[in-house]
Structures are given as structure tokens and as C-alpha cells.
N, C-alpha and C positions, 0 to 999 in steps of 0.2 A: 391384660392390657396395661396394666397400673406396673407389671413388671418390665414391660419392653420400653416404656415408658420413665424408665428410671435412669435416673441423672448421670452415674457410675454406667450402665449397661449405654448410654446414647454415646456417652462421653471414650468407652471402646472406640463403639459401631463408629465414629467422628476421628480417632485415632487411625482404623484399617483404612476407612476411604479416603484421608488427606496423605495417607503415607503412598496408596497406590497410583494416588494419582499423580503425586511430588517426583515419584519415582519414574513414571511414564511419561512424564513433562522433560523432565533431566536426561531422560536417555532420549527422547526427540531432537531437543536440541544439542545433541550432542550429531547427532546423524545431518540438523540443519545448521551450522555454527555462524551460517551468514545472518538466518532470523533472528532478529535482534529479541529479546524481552522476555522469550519463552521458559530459560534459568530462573528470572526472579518471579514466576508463577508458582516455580516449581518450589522455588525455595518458599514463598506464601506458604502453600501449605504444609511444608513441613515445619514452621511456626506452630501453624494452627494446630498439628499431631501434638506438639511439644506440649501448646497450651491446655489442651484438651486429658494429656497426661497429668498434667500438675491438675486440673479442678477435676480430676475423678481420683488424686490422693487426699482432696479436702479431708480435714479433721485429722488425718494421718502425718501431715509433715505441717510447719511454719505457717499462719498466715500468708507474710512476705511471697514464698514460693508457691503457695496453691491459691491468691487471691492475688496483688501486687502482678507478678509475672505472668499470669496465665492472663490478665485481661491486656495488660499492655501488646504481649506477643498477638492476640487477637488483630486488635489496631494496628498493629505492624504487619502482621498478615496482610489484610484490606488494604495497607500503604503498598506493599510490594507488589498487591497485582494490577494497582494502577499503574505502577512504576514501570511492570512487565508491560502490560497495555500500551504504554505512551512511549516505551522504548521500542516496540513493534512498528507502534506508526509512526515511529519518528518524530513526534511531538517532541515541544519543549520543555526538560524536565525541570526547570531551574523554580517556578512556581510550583510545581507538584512537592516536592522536596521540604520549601518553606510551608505550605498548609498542612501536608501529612508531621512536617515538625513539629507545628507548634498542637495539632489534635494528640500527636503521644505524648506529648509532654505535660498536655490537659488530664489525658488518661491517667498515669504515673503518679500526676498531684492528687487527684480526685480520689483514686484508690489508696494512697496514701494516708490522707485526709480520712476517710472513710472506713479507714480501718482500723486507723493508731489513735487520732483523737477525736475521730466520734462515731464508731464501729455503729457503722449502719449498711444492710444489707440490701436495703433500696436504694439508695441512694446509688451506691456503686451501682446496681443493675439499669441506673436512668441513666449516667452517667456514660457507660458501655454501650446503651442501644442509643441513646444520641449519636454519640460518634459514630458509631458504626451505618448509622443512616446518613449524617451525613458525607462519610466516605465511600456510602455506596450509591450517593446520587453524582459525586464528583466522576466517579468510573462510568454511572450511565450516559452522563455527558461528554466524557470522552467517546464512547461506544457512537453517539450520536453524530458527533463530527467525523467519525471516521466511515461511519454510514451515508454520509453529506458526499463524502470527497468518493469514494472507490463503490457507494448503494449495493452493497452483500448483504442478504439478507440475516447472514449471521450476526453482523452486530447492532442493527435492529433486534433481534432477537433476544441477545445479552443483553443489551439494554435497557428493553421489557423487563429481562428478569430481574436486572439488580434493581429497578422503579419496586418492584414487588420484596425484594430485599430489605430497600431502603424506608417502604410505607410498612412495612412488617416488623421492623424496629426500631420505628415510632410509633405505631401503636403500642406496641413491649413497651418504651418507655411509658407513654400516660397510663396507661396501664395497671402499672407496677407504682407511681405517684398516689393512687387510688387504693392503691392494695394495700392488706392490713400487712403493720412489719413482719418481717420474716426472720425469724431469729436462725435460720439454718438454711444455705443456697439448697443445698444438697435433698433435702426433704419440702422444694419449692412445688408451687403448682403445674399446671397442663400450660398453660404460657411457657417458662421456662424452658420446661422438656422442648415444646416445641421449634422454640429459639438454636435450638441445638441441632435440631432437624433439616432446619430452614440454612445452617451456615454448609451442611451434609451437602443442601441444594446446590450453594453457592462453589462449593468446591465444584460438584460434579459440571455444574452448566458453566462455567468457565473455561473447564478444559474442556467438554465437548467443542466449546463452540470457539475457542481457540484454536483447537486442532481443525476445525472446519476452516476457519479463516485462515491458516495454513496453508491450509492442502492447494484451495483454491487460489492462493500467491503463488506457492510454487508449480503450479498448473497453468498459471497465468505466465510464471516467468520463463515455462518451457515451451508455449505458444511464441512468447517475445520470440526466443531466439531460433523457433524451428522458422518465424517468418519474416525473420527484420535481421539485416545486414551487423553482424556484432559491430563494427565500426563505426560506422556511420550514421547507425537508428531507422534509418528508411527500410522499405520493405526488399526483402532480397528477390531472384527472380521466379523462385519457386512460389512465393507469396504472390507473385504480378499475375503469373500464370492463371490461379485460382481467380482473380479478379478480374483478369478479361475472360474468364468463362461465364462470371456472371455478369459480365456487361455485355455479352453476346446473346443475351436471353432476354435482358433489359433490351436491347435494340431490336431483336427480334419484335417483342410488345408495342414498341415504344417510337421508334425508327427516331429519338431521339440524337442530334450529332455527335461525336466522340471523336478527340483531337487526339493525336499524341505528337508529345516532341520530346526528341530526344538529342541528346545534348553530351560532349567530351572537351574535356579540361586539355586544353593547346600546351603541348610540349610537353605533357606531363614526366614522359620520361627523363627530359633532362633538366627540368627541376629535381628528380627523384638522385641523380649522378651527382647534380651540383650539392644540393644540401643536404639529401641523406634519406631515407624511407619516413623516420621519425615526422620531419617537415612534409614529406608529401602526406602521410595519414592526416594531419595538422589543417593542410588545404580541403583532402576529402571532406572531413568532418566540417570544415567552416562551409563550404559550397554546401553540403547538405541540410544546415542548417536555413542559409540561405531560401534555399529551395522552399524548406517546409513554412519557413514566416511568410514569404510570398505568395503562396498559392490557399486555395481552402480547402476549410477542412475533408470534404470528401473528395479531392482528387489525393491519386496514387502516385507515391513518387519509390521510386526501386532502383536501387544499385545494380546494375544489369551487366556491366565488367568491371575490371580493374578502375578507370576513370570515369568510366559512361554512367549515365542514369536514363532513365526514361519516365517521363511523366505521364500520366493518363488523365485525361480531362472529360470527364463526362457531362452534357448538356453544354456542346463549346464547340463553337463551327470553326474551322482553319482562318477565318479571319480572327477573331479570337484567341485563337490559338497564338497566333505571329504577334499578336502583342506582347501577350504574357511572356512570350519566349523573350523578345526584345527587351521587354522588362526583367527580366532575371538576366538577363546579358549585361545589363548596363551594372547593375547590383553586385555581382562578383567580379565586373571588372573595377570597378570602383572600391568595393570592400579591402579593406586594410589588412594584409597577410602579414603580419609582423611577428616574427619567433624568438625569442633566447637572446632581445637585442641586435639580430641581424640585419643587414642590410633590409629595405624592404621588398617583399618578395611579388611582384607583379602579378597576378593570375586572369587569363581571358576564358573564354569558353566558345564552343561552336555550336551552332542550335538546328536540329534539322526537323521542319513541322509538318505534320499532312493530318487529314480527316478522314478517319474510316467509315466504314460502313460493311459492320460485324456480322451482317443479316447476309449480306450478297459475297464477302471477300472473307478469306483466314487470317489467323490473328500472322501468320507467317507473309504475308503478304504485306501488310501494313507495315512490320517492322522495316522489311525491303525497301520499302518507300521512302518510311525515316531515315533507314543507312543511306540510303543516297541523297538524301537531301543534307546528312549530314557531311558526307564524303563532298560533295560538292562545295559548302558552306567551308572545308577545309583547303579545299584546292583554290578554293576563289581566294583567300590570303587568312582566315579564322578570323575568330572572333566578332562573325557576324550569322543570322539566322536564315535561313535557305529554307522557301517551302514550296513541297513536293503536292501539288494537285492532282487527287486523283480521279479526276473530268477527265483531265486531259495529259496525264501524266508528265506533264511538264511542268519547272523548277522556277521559283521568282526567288530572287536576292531582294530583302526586303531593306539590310540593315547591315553596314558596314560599322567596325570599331574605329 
């Protein structure tokens, strides 16, 4: 026990697992180069191998390089994987930057101090587990807000672990305040070794659970795009599809109403001739935007062709329906299309609305409905909303531009 256990044998075992996993972090993000953060994880613990090099040559080379640089590169360690962390979620590093500055700087002076003019072995070890506690409650609190905003379990999880990090190297410090001096790090007690064990941890549950939070982004971001319009953000039709299958089940239980309207941007073609593809994407994306501030959160809005969308409103009778629609009509005709200094560019829309009923009709039927309310709403002169009743399948012009 007392051999595995020994300062040089941990300080290996602490070299092979920060190199393999430095290693397996670098070649990750080398395969995701968009995931921001995941290089300076890697590069942490390749610090930490370095540092772990230098205090298993104690006694064999300089003070300066086996006590001086290996505690420093620690703390730099620790700074880098919050650095990697906060560059991941995008946080702001401008803070992170100044408070990891001035903890290495503290580290540097203390080891210094501590070695040249008044060579104390405890001291530097309170010194080290302060800091390292409190830069590992600074990363559990980042862990925390990122748990707030995207709640994955993973950083819940890592963040547990570095609380247990951070209460683990403040107990090492008071500790080690209470402990008799130690004239030799290297022949220190069962604390110590363990400290070493405990950083073994921090390597390995970081990258697990970084690569968890990975995967699950880019899981996440290949969900985005197999079901939401690349352009525009809304859901494309293959997304809509799956969503009136479960609003056909819902109404089945429920016989709750369900509106759709569906709506195409007036002349879109020769806006597209007159100022160019660029300006027409420019209009999609502003109309889509539109759409999503106006309506709530659980109605579906889907890119459903080239200009059209279609909205699905769930718990929304067709009179209901004719407002909202009316209300988005007025919104994009009135919204400001202005590009690159051009003239200003006018945009109307045509709204066609009806109310299904998913229990008794197909979802093919319904759209029918909207096309012609929409086709109508066109031929009447656009830019007003036309809705298709289907009581009695006839068409009311509720709303002229």
C-alpha cells in the first residue's frame, strides 16, 4: 500500500493519465474544429503531465524547476480548463483572464517566497490547495450556469465533482496548517499522496463529461438541421409532418380546435430579379423572424416552399386563427426591409386560414383548404387574409392591405 502510494509512483500514474487524455481531447477537436474550448482542456493537462514530471524529479534537479514550475503549471492547468469551459459556452472570458491572473501570479510569488527566503514546505502546500480550491469552485460555477441555460445533466454532474475538488483542497490546506513541518514534499503523508489522486480524478471527470457534453451538442445540432429550415430557423416540412402526426392523436383524445394558415410573400419572384437572391434570403429570414415573435411558443411555424410557411396553431378556432393571421399581415407589411442602403424594399404577404379537424379529415385535405384560401386571398389583389370554412367550405375575405 505504502508503495502505490508513493509520491514518485502517483506522480507517473498522474503523467500516463493527463497525457492520454490531453491527447484524446486534441485529436477530438481536431475532428470538431467548430467546438470551441475543447484544445485548451487538452492543452490543461498536458501542463499538468509536465508539472507532475518536474515534482517526481524532486531532489534530482533545481528547487526553481521541481517546486517553483510544477506548482505554478498546476494553477495554470486549473486556469486553462475554465478557459476551455467558458470558451465552449461562450461565456465571457475577459473576467476569467483577470482572476486566473492575478491566482498565478499569487501562486509564483508564494512559491517563490517560500522557497528562496523562507523555505517552508507547508506553506507552499496551503498556498497551492487554496488556490486550487478556489479555482475549482470558479469552474463549478461556471458548470452551474451552463446547467441553468441548456439543464444536461452533465454539468450538474461536473460540477458536483469539482464542489468535491474544491472541499478537498481546502480541507489539504487546514490540514497541512495543523501538520507538523515537513522537511521533505516527497516522503509526505497519506493527505498528500492523496491530493495527487484526487487531481488523477479531476483529469479523468472533466474529459468524460466534456465529451458527454459534446456529443450531446452535436446531437443536438444534427436534430437542428435534419428539422429546421437552414435558412430561416423554422421547422422545415419534414419536421411539420411529424408534428401534425402528433396533433392527430392529440385531437383524436382531445377534439381540441386546430387552425392552420398558411401564408406566401407577394411577388416574391420579382423582388428576387430586381435585387438579387441575397435580398430575397434577407426578406425570408426577416418574415421568419417575424412569425416566430408573434405567435407562441408552442405553435409550429415551417418553411413549407420556396416563400410559403405554414403555421399550426393548436387549441385556436378559425376565428382566432383570422386574427393572428391579420396580425402578422399587418407586421411584415409594415416592417422595415432596408439592405445595403437601398431603396426601401416593400414586402406584403397573403394569408389563407381554416380549422381542421384531424379526428374526421387528413392532414392532405386541410392543406387543400389553406391552398385555396390562399390562391383566393391572391386573386382577390394579396396582401390580405382569406379564410376557408370548413362547415361549409366556403371562403370569407376578412382583411384587405
Amino acid at each position: 500500500m505504502q508503495e502505490f502510494l508513493d509520491l514518485r509512483t502517483l506522480s507517473v500514474n498522474n503523467i500516463l493519465v493527463s497525457l492520454s487524455f490531453a491527447g484524446c481531447l486534441l485529436m477530438y477537436s481536431r475532428y470538431y474544429p467548430s467546438i470551441k474550448g475543447i484544445q485548451f482542456v487538452g492543452y490543461a493537462f498536458l501542463m499538468s503531465s509536465s508539472a507532475f514530471l518536474l515534482i517526481g524529479l524532486r531532489n534530482y534537479i533545481p528547487d526553481f524547476f521541481s517546486i517553483v514550475i510544477p506548482n505554478t503549471l498546476l494553477a495554470l492547468s486549473m486556469a486553462l480548463i475554465h478557459l476551455g469551459l467558458v470558451l465552449f459556452y461562450e461565456f465571457d472570458k475577459e473576467a476569467l483572464k483577470k482572476i486566473h491572473g492575478y491566482m498565478l501570479s499569487t501562486v509564483l510569488i508564494f512559491m517563490l517566497i517560500f522557497t528562496y527566503v523562507d523555505y517552508n514546505t507547508n506553506a507552499r502546500i496551503v498556498a497551492i490547495s487554496i488556490i486550487v480550491s478556489i479555482q475549482c469552485v470558479f469552474i463549478m460555477r461556471t458548470l452551474l450556469v451552463a446547467h441553468q441555460i441548456n439543464q444536461h445533466y452533465a454539468n450538474l454532474s461536473i460540477a458536483l465533482s469539482f464542489l468535491f475538488f474544491a472541499t478537498f483542497f481546502a480541507f489539504r490546506a487546514l490540514f497541512t496548517l495543523s501538520e507538523e513541518p515537513l522537511q521533505d514534499f516527497m516522503s509526505a503523508g497519506l493527505m498528500h499522496s492523496l491530493s495527487i489522486i484526487v487531481y488523477q480524478f479531476v483529469v479523468i471527470i472533466t474529459s468524460f463529461g466534456l465529451v458527454w457534453i459534446v456529443s450531446h451538442k452535436v446531437q443536438k445540432v444534427l436534430k437542428e438541421q435534419a428539422t429546421h429550415d437552414p435558412l430561416t430557423k423554422v421547422l422545415n416540412r419534414r419536421a411539420l409532418e411529424e408534428i401534425i402526426h402528433n396533433e392527430h392523436s392529440r385531437s383524436v383524445r382531445s377534439r381540441a380546435p386546430l387552425s392552420v394558415i398558411m401564408l406566401d410573400i407577394d411577388h416574391f419572384k420579382r423582388l428576387n430579379d430586381r435585387y438579387g437572391h441575397n435580398v430575397g434570403d434577407k426578406v425570408l429570414i426577416s418574415v421568419a423572424n417575424i412569425l416566430t415573435k408573434n405567435t407562441r411558443a408552442y405553435d409550429s411555424i415551417a418553411r413549407f416552399g420556396g416563400e410559403e410557411f405554414i403555421l399550426l396553431l393548436p387549441d385556436t378556432t378559425v376565428e382566432k386563427a383570422k386574427f393572428i393571421a391579420e396580425k402578422l399581415r399587418m407586421k411584415i407589411a409594415s416592417h422595415s426591409y432596408d439592405h445595403q442602403s437601398r431603396s426601401k424594399v416593400e414586402i406584403t404577404a397573403s394569408f389563407g386560414a381554416t380549422e381542421c379537424d384531424l379526428a374526421n379529415e387528413s392532414w392532405l385535405n386541410v392543406l387543400e383548404r389553406a391552398d385555396s384560401a390562399l390562391y383566393l386571398a391572391k386573386e382577390a389583389g394579396r396582401n390580405r387574409v382569406i379564410v376557408f370554412n370548413s362547415d361549409n367550405q366556403g371562403a370569407e375575405s376578412i382583411s384587405t392591405g
